[in-house]
C-alpha positions in Angstrom: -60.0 -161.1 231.3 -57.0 -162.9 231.9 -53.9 -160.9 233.4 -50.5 -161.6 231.1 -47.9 -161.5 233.4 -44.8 -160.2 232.0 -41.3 -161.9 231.2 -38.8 -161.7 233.7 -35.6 -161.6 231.2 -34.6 -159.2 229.4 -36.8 -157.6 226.1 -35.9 -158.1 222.6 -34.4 -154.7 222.5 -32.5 -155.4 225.8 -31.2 -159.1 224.4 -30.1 -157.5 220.7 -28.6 -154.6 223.1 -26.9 -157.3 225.0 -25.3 -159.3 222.0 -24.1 -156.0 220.4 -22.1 -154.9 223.5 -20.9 -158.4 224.1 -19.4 -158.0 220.1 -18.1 -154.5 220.7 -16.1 -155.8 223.6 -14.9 -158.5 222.5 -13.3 -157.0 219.7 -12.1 -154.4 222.5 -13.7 -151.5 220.9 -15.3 -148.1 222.9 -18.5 -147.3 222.0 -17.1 -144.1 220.1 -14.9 -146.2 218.0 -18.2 -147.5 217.1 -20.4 -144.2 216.5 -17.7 -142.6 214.3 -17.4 -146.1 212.1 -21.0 -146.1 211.9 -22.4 -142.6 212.2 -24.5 -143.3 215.1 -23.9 -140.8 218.0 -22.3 -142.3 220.9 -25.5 -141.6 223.0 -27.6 -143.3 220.5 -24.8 -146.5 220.8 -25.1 -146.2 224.7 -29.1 -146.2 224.8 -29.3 -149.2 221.9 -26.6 -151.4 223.8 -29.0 -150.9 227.2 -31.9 -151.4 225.6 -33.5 -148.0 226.0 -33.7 -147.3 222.5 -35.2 -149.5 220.3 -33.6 -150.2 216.7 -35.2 -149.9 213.3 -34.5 -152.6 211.0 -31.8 -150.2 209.1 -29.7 -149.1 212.6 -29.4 -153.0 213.4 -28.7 -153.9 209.9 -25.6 -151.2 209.7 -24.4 -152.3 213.4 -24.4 -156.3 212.3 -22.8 -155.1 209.0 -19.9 -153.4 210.9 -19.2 -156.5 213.1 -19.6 -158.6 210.0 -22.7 -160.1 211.5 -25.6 -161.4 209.3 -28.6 -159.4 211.2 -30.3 -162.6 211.7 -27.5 -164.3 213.6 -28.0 -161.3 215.9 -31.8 -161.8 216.1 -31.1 -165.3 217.1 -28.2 -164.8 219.3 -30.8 -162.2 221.3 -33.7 -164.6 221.2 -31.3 -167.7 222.8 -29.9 -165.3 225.4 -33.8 -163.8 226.1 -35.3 -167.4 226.1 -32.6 -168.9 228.4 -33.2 -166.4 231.1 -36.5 -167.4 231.3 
């Protein structure tokens, strides 16, 4: 059996993580701005932004809503940024 060897960028999660931080600061915003505008705790913010908590499709949906984002400009934002660190 053939051994996959994993990608060296960043993970979907991390990428969409990465885009959303990179909108929350450029708009100069702290993530507790952003949990009490979208009811998401300011852990839950932290862990999504890093990666370490992956989104379902209703959390990224609300967050690309409140940055007036359609969610698919975010998928494809993360999917350049994970492709060109490959």
């Amino acid at each position: 059996m053939a051994h996959r060897i994993p990608p060296e960028g960043p993970t979907l999660e991390q990428a969409i993580g990465q885009v959303l931080r990179k909108e929350r600061l450029n708009r100069g915003l702290k993530q507790v701005e952003v949990s009490a505008a979208t009811n998401f705790s300011v852990r839950s913010i932290g862990k999504m932004e890093n990666g370490r908590q992956s989104m379902t499709i209703r959390s990224l949906d609300a967050l690309a809503m409140f940055y007036g984002l359609p969610i698919e400009e975010v998928i494809i934002r993360a999917k350049q940024l994970r492709d060109d660190s490959l």
